[in-house]
N, CA, C and O of each residue as an XYZ file, in Angstrom:
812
protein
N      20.260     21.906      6.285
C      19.471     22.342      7.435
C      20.363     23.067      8.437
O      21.478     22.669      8.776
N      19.712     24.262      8.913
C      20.673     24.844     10.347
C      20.756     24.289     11.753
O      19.808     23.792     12.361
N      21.690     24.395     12.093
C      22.010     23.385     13.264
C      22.264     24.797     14.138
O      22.533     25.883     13.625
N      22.120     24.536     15.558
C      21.862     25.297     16.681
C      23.158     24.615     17.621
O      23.398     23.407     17.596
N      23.874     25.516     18.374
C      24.678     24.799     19.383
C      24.331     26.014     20.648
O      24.635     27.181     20.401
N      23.849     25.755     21.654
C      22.956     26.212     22.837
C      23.519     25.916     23.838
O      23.207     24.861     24.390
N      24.585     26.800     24.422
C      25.753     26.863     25.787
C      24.792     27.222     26.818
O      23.967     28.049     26.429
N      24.681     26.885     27.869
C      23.587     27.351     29.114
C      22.250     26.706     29.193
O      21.236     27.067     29.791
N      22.580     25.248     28.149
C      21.351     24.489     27.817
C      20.044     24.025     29.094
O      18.883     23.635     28.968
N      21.123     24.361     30.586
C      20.102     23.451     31.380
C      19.231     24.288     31.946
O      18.224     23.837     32.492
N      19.523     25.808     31.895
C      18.799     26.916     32.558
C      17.442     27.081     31.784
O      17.434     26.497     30.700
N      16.270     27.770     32.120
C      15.042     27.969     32.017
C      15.475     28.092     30.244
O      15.496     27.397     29.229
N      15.757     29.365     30.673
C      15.788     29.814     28.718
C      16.454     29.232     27.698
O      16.301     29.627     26.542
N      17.540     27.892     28.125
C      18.076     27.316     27.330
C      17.490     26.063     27.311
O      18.078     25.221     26.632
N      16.217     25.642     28.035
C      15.235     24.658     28.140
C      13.996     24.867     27.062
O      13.416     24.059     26.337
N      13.864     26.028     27.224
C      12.502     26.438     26.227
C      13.819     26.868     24.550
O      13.571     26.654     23.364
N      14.555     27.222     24.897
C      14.854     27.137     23.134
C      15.205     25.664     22.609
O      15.128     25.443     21.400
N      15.551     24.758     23.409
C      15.924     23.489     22.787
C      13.925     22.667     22.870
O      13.360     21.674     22.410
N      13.645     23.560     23.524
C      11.932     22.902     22.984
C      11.765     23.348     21.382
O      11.639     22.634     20.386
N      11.801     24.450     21.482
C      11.421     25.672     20.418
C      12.315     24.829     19.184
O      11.786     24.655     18.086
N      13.247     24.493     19.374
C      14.047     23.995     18.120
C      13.429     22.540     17.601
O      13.323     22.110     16.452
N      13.062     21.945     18.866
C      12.224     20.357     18.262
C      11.059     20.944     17.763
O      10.730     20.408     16.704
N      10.433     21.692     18.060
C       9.121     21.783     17.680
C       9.280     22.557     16.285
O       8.235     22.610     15.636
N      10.631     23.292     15.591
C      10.566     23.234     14.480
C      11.699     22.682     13.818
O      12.263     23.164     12.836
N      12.086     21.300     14.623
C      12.645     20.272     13.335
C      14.086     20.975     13.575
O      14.861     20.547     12.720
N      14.500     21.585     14.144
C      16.096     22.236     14.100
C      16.639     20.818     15.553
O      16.279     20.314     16.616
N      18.094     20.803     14.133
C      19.204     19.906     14.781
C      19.730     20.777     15.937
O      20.554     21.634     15.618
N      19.392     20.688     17.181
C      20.351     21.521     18.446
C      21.157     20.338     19.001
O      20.925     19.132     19.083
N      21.982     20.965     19.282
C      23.014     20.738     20.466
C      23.269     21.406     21.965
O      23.595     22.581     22.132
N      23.041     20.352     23.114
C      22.837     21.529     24.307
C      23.875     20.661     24.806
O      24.194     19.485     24.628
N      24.421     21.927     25.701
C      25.731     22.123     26.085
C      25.508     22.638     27.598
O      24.917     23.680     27.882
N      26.094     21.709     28.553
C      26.130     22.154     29.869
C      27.285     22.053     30.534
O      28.049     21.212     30.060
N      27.811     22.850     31.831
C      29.234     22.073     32.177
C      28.981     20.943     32.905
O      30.204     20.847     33.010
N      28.593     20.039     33.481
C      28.055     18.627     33.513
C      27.052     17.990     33.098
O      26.109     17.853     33.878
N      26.981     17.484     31.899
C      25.092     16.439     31.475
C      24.918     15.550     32.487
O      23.784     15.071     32.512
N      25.820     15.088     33.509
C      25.388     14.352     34.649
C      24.260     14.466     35.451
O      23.487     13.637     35.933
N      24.366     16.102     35.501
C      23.361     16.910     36.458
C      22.342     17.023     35.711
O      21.545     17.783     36.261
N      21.941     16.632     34.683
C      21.105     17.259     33.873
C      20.736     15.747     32.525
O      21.037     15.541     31.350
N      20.086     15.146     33.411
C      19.895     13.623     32.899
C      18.545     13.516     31.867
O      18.100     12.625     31.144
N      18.187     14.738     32.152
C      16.664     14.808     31.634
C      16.661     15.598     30.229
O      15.696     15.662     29.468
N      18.415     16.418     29.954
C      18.664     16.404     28.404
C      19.159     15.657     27.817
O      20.365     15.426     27.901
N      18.209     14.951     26.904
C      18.655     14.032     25.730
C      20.141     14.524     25.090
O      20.133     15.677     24.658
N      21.528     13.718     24.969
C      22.368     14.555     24.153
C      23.448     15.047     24.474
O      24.544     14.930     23.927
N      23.022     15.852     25.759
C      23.952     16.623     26.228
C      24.996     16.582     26.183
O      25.510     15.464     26.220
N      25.854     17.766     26.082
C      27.586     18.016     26.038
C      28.467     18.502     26.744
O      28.716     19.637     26.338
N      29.172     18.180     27.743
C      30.222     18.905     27.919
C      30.655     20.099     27.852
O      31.572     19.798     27.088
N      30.837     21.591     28.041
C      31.339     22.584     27.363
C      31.316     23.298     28.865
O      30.714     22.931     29.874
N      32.154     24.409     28.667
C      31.911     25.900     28.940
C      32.292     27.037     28.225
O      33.442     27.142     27.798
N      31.375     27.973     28.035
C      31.143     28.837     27.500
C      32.319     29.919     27.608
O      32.410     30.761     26.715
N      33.205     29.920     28.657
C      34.067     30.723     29.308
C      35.479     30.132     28.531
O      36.403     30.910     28.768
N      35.873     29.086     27.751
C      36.646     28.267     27.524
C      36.383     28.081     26.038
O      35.461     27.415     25.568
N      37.493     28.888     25.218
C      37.889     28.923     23.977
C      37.330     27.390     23.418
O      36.290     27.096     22.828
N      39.046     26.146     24.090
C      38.896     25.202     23.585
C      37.700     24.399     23.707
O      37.281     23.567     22.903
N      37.189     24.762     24.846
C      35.378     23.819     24.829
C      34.801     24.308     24.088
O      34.152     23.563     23.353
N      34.702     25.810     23.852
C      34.083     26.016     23.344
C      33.858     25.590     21.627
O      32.767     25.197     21.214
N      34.886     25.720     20.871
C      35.317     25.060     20.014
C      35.197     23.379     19.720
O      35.044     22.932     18.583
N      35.293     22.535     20.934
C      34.882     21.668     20.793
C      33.438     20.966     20.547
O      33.241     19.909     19.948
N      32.457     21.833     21.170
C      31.337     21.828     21.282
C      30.823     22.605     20.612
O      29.635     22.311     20.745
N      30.876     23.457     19.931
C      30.361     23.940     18.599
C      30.428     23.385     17.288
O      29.412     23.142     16.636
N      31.888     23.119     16.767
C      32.057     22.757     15.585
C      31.268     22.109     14.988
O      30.557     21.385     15.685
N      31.017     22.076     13.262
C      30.181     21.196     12.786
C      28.485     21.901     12.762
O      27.617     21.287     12.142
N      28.098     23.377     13.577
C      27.498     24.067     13.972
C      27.085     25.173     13.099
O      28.053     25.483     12.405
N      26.054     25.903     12.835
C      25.819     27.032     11.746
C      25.915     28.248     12.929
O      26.855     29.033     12.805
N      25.025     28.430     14.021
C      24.823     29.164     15.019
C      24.935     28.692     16.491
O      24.419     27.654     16.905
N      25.642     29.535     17.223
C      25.604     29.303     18.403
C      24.514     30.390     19.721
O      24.824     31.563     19.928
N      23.535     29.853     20.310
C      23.286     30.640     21.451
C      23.253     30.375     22.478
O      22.652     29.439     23.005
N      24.248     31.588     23.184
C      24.505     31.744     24.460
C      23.291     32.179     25.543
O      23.127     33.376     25.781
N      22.372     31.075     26.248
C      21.776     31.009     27.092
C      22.129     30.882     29.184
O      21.574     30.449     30.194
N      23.386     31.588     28.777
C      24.326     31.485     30.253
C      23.708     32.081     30.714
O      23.007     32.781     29.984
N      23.561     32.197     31.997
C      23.857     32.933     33.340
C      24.882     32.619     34.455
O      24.767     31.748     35.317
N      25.981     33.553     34.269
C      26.880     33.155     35.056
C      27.247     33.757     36.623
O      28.348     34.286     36.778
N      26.583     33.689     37.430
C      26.214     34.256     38.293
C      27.303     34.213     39.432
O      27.461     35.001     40.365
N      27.989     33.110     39.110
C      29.211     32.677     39.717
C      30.998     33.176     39.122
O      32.174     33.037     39.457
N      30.103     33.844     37.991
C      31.398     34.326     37.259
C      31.960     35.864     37.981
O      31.331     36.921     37.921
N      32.815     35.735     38.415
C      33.679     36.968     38.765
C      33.527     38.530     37.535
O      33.880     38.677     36.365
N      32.916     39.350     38.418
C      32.305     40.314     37.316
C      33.411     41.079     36.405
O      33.017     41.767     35.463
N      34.581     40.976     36.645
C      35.856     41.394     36.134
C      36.061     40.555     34.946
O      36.634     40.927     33.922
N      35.425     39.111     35.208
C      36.222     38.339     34.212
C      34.822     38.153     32.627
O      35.141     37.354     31.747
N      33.825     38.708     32.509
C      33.145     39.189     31.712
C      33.327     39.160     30.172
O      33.020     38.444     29.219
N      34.108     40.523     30.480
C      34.975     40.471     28.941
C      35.735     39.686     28.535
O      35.793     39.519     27.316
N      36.643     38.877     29.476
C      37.534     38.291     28.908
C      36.451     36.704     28.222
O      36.496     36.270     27.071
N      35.828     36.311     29.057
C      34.952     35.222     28.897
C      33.889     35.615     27.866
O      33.143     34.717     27.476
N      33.743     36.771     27.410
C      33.307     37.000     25.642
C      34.099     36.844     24.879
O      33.713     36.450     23.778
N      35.773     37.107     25.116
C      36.272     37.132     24.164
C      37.110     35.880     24.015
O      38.096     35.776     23.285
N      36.524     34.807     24.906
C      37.165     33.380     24.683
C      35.826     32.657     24.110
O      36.025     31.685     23.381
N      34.307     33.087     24.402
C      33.424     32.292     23.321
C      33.984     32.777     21.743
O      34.296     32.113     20.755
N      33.954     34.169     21.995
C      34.047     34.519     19.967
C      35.242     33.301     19.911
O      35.085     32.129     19.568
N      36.274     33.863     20.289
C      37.560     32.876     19.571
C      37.557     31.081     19.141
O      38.106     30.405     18.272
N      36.682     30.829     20.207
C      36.262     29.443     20.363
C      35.116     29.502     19.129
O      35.197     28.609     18.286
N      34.315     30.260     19.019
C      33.389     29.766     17.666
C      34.294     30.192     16.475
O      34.312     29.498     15.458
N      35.218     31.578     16.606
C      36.161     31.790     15.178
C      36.513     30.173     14.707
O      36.231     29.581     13.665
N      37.253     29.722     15.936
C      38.006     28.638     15.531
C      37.415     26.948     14.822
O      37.912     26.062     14.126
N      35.800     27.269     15.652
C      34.854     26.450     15.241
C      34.071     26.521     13.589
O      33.463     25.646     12.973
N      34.292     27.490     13.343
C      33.730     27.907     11.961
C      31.909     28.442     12.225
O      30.998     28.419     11.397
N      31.886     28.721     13.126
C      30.418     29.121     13.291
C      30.547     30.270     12.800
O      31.616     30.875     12.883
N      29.426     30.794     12.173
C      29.162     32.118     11.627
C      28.277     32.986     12.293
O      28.147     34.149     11.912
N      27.617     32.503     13.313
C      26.640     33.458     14.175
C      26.497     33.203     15.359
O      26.489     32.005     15.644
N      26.349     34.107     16.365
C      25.956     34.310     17.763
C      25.008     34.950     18.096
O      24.825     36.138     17.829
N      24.101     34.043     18.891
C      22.602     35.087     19.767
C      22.839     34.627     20.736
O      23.056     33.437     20.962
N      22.830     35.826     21.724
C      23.306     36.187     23.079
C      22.079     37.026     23.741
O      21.472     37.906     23.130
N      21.825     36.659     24.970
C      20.509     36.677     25.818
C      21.191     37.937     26.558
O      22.347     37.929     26.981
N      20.455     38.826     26.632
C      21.384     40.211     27.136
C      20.678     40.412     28.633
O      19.984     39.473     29.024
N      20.787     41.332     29.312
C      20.416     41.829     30.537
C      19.676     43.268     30.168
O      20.264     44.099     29.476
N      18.365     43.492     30.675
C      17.981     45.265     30.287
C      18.885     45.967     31.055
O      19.455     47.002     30.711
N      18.987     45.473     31.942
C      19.782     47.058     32.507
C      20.839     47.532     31.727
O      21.139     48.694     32.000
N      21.684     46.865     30.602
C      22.096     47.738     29.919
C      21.488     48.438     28.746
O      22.030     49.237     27.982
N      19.979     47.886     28.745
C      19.811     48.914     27.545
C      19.554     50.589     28.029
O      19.762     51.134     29.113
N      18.959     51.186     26.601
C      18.922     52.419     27.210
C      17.816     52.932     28.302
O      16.850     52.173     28.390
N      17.787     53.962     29.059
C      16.724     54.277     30.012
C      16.270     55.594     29.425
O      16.782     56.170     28.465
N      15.227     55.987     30.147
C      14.537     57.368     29.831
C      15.282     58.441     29.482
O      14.947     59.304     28.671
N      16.485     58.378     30.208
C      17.362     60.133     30.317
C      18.240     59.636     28.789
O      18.471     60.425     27.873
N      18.527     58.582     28.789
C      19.348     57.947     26.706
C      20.496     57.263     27.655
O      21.293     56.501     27.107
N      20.620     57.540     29.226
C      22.025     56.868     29.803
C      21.532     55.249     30.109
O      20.440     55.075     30.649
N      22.375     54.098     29.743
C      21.931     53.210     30.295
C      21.228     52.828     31.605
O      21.546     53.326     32.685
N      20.544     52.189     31.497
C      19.505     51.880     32.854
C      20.815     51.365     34.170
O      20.757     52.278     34.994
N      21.499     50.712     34.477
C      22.085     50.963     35.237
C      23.057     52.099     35.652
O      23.708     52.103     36.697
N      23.068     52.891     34.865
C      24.067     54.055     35.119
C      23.330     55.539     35.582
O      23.780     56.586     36.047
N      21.887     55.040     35.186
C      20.667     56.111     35.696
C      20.891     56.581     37.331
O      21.621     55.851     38.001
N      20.483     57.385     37.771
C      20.232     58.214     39.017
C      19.352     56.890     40.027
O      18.507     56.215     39.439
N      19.540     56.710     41.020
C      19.063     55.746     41.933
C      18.919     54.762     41.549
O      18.155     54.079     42.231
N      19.489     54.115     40.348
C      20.010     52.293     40.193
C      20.422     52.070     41.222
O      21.127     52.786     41.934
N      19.874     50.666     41.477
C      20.546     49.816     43.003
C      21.519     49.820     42.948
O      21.838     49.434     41.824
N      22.560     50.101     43.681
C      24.177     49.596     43.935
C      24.239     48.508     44.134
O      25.353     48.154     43.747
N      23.657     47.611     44.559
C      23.892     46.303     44.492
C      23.757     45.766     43.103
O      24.571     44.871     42.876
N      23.121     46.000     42.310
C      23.084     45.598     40.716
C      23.808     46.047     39.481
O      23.604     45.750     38.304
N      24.768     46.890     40.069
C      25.416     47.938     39.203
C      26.830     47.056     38.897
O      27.329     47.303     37.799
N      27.633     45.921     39.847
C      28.550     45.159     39.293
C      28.238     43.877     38.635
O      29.155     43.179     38.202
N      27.412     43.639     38.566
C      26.784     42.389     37.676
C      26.345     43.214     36.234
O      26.782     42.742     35.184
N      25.425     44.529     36.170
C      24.926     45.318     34.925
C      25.819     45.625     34.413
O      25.664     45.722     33.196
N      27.356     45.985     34.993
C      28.416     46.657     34.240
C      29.467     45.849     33.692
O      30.176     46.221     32.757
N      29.603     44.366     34.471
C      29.939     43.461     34.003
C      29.423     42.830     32.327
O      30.036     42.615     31.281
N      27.902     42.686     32.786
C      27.185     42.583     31.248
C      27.233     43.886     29.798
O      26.954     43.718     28.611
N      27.695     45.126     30.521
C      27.962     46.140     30.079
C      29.494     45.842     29.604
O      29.695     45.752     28.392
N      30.206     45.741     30.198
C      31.848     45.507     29.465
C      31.699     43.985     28.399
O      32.465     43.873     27.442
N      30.596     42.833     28.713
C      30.534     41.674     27.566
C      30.475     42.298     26.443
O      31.260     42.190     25.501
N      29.125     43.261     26.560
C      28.881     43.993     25.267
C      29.988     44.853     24.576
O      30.488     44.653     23.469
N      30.110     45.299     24.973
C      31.756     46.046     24.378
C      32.531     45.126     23.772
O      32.655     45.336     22.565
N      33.300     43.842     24.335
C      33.943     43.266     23.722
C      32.856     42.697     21.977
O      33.290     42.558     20.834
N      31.723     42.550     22.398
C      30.736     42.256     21.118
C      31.194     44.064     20.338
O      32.140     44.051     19.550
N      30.865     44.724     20.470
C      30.604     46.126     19.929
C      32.245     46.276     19.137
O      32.462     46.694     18.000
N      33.240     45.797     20.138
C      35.001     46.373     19.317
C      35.569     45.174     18.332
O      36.502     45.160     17.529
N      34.428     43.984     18.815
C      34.881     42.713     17.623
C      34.825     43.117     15.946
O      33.908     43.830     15.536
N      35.738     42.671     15.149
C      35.700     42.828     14.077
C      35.878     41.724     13.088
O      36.109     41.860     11.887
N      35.695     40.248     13.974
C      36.196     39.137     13.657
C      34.691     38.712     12.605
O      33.782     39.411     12.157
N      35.095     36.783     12.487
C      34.175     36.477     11.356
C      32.982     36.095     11.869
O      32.192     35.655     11.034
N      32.417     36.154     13.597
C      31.080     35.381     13.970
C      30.431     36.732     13.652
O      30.815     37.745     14.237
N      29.678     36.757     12.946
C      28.030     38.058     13.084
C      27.393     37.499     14.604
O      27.117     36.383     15.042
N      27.338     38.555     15.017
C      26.058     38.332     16.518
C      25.260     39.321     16.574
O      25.412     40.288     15.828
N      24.348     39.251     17.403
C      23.284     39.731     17.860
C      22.906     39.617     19.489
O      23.286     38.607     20.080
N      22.434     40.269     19.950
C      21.974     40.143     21.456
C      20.185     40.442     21.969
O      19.540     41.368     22.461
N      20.081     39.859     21.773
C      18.494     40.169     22.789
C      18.267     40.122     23.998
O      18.494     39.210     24.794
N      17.632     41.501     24.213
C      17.674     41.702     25.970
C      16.320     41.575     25.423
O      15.878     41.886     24.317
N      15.624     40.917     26.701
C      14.174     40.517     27.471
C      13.978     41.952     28.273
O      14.875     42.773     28.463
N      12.760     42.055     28.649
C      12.260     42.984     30.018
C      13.053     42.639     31.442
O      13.882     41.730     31.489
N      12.734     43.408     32.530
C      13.279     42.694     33.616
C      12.215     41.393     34.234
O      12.450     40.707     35.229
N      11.363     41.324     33.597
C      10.458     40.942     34.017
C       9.941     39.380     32.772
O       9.256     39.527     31.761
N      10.477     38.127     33.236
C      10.314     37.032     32.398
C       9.986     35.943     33.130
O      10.655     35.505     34.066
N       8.776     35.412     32.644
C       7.671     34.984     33.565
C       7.712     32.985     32.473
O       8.256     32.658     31.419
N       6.903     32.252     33.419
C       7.067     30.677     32.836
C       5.792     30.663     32.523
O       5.028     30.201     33.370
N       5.155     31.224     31.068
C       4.086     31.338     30.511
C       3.778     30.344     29.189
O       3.052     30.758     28.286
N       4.376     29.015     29.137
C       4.363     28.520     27.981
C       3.117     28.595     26.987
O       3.123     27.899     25.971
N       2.128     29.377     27.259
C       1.147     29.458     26.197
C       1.098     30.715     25.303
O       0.356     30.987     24.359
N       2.434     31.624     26.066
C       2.444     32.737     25.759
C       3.494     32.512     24.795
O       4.312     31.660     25.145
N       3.749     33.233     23.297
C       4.801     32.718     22.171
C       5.180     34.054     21.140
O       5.995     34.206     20.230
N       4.172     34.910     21.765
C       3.992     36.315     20.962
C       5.392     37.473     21.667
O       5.958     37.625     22.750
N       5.441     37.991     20.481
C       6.591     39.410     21.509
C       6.870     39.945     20.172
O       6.618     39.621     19.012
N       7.603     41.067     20.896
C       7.686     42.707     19.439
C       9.162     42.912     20.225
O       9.445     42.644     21.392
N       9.946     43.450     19.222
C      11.255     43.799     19.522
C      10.870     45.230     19.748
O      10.367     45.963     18.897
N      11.244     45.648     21.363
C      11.086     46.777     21.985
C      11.661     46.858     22.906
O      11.776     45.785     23.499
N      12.237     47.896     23.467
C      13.185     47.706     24.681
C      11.755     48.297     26.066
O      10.858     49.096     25.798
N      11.901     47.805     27.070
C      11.039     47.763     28.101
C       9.889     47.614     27.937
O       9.196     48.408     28.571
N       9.268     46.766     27.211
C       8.253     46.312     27.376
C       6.938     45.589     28.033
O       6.408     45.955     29.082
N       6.729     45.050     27.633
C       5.452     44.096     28.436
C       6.662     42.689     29.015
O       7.853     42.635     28.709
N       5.769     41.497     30.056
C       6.873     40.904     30.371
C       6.444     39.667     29.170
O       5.439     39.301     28.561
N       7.814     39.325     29.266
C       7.800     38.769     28.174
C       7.942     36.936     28.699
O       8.271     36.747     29.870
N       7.694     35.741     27.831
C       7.416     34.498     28.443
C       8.753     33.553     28.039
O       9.164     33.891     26.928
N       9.351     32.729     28.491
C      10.382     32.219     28.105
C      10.778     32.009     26.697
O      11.725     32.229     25.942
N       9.387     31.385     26.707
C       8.677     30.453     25.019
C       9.084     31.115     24.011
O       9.750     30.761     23.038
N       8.365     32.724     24.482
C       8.453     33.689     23.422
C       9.982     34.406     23.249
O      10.307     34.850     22.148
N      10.838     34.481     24.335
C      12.311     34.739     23.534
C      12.704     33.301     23.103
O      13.633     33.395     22.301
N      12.382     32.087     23.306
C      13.025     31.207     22.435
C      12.677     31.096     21.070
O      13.216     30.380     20.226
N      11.284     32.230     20.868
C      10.804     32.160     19.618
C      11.451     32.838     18.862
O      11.826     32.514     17.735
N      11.705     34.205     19.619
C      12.861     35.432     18.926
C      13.508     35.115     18.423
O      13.640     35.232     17.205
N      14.593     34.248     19.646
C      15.752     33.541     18.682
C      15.905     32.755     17.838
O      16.899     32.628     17.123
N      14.922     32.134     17.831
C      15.233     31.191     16.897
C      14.399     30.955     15.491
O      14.522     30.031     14.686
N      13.120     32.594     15.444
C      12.976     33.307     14.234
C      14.087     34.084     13.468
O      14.154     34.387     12.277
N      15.159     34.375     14.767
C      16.774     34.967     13.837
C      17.491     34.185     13.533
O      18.324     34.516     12.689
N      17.523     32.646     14.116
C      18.075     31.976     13.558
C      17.593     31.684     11.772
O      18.312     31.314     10.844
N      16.312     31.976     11.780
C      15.634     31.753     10.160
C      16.196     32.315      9.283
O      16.861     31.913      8.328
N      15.727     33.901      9.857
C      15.455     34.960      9.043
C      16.738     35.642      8.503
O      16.840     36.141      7.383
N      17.901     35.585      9.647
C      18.904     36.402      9.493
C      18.637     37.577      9.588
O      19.051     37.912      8.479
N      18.222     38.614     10.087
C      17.611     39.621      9.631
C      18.549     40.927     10.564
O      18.678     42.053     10.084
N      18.967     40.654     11.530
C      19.873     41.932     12.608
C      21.091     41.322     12.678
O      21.376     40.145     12.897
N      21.845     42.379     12.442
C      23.300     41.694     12.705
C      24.247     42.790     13.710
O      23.962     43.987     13.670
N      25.354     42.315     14.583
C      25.804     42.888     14.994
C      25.053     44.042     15.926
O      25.520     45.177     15.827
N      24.368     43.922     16.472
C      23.707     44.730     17.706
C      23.152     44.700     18.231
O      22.481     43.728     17.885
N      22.525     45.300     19.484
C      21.674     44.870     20.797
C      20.522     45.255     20.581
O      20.433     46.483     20.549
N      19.164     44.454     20.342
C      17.958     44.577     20.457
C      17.228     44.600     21.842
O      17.670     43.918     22.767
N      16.132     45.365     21.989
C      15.222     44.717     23.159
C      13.922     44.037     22.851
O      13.268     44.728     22.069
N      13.248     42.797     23.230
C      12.604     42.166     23.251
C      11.785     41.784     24.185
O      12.135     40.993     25.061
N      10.300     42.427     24.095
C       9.316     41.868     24.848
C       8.159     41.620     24.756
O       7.862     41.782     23.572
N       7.256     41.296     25.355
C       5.670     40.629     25.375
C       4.663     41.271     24.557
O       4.815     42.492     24.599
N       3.902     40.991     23.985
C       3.144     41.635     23.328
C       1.949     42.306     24.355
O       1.058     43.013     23.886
């Protein structure tokens, strides 16, 4: 059976995929940097996502890992480097896959230039988008043994638990928590995209 290890377990979207995984019988593991705070996940682990050796610790034993972070507190410089201490931490773990919850503003926009790099993007959103813009890169120049994938949502993700439907499309309809925990964890099935950034939204 595939086992799930789910870094960013206590946030919205890492709440609805560790639903999404009971409700189909998948062994998860959720991972927060204190389960103290977070008494109401059965399980919980220890980790950060930013941290090779946690990371490694808290994976191992694992088929897939997804990264449900938001690090909002993370210094936008330190981005890349904190992608390239999860990969190493799952290399070292033996995990073979990563799904990673992306941001739209880096996907593409109307003119083909990324949506934050477009003509009247907020300046205020442009060091957090470019930050998530340099994660991806370190994903894009990896050549190591985790396969990943990334799914960006709409800007627009709403607490619709009846809602479970969505189409891989970049700017779409808004899409419901439920339904990217469904995404992911139909790729956790299927295997089906490897190595690149999808967009994902509402039907």
């Amino acid at each position: 059976m595939t086992s799930v290890v789910v870094f960013g377990a206590g946030g919205r979207a890492g709440r609805q995929i560790l639903a999404e995984a009971r409700r189909r019988s998948i062994e998860a593991t959720a991972v927060v940097r204190d389960p103290a705070k977070y008494p109401d996940i059965s399980g919980a682990v220890a980790g950060d996502a930013t941290d090779a050796g946690l990371v490694e610790r808290a994976a191992r034993g694992h088929d897939v890992a997804i990264s449900a972070v938001y690090g909002a507190d993370l210094d936008p410089a330190a981005y890349g480097e904190a992608m390239a201490a999860l990969l190493h931490g799952l290399e070292r773990a033996r995990v073979r896959r990563l799904l990673l919850i992306g941001v739209a503003t880096t996907l593409p926009g109307d003119s083909g230039a990324r949506k934050f790099e477009e003509p009247g993007f907020p300046a205020e959103w442009r060091p957090f988008s470019q930050a998530r813009a340099d994660e991806l890169a370190v994903l894009e120049r990896y050549d190591g043994a985790v396969d990943w994938v990334v799914f960006t949502p709409p800007m627009e993700l709403v607490e619709d638990e009846g809602s479970s439907g969505y189409q891989i499309r970049n700017f779409g309809n808004a899409l419901s928590y439920t339904a990217l925990a469904a995404a992911l964890l139909d790729e956790v099935a299927a295997d089906r995209h490897h190595r690149t950034q999808l967009g994902v939204s509402g039907i």
